[in-house]
C-alpha positions in Angstrom: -41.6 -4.4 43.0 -38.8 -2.8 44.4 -36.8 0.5 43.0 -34.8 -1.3 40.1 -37.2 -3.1 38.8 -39.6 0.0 39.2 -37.2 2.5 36.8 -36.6 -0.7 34.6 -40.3 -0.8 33.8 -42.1 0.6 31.0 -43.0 4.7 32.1 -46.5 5.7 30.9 -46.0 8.4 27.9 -47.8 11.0 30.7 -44.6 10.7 32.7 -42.2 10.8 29.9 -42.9 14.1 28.6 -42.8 15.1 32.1 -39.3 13.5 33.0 -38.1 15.6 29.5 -39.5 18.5 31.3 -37.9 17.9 34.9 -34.5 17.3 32.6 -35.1 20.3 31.0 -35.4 22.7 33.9 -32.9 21.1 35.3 -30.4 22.1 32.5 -31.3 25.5 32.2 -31.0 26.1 35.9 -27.9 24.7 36.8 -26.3 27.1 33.5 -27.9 29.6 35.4 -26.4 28.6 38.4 -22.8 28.4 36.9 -23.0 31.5 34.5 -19.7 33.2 34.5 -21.1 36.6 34.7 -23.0 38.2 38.2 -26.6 37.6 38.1 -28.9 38.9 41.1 -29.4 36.9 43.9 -32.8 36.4 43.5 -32.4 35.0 40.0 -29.9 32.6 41.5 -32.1 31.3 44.3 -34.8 30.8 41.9 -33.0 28.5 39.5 -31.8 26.8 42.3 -35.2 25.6 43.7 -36.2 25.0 40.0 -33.0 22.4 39.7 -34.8 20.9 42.6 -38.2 21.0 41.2 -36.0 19.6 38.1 -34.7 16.7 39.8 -37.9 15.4 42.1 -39.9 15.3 38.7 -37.7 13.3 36.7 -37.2 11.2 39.6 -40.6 10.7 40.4 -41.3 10.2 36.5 -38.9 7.8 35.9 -40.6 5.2 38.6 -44.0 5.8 37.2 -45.6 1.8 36.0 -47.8 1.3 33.4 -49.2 -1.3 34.6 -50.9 -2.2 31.5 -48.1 -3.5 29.5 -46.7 -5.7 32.8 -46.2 -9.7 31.3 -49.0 -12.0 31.9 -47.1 -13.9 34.0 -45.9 -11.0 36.6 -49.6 -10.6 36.8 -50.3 -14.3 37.2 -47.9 -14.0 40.3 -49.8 -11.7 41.7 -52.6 -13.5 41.6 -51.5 -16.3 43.3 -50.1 -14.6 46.1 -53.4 -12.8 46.3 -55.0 -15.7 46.3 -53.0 -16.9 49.0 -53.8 -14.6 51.3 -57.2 -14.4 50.6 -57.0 -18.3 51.4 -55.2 -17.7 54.8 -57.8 -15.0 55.7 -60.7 -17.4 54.7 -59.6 -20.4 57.2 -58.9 -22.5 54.0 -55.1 -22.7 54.4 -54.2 -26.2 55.1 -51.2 -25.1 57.2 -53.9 -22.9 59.7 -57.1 -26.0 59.8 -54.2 -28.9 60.1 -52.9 -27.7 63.7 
């Protein structure tokens, strides 16, 4: 499963309160960050790591599986190529016992 199809797929509800979260720290740090009036440096260098912070989690969120609800038939895929190397590691691969 590569990237796309990753943030395509359904996001366990877990992970969606905690993407709302990452937005939301996100937000209020970056209109700290750009306030038009002269905060303290400190304040500034916090809500910059927390727009970090901010960012990872809803990254990291948003690629979260639930693997439950995946289609029978992605998991019937699976199978098969499990079972295909499970066959090749066995000695019961045609292509290995014919040569």
């Amino acid at each position: 499963m590569n990237v796309v199809e990753r943030a395509k797929a359904p996001t366990p509800k877990f992970f969606k309160i905690l993407r709302t979260v990452g937005l939301t720290l996100l937000a209020i740090s970056g209109s700290v960050i750009a306030a038009p009036i002269v905060l303290p440096a400190t304040v500034v260098t916090v809500a910059g790591y927390l727009a970090v912070a901010g960012g990872v989690i809803s990254a990291i969120s948003q690629i979260t599986v639930d693997t439950s609800t995946m289609d029978k038939q992605d998991k019937g895929v699976d199978e098969g190529i499990l079972k295909q190397v499970q066959d090749k590691n066995s000695g019961r691969d045609p292509e290995i016992n014919s040569g």
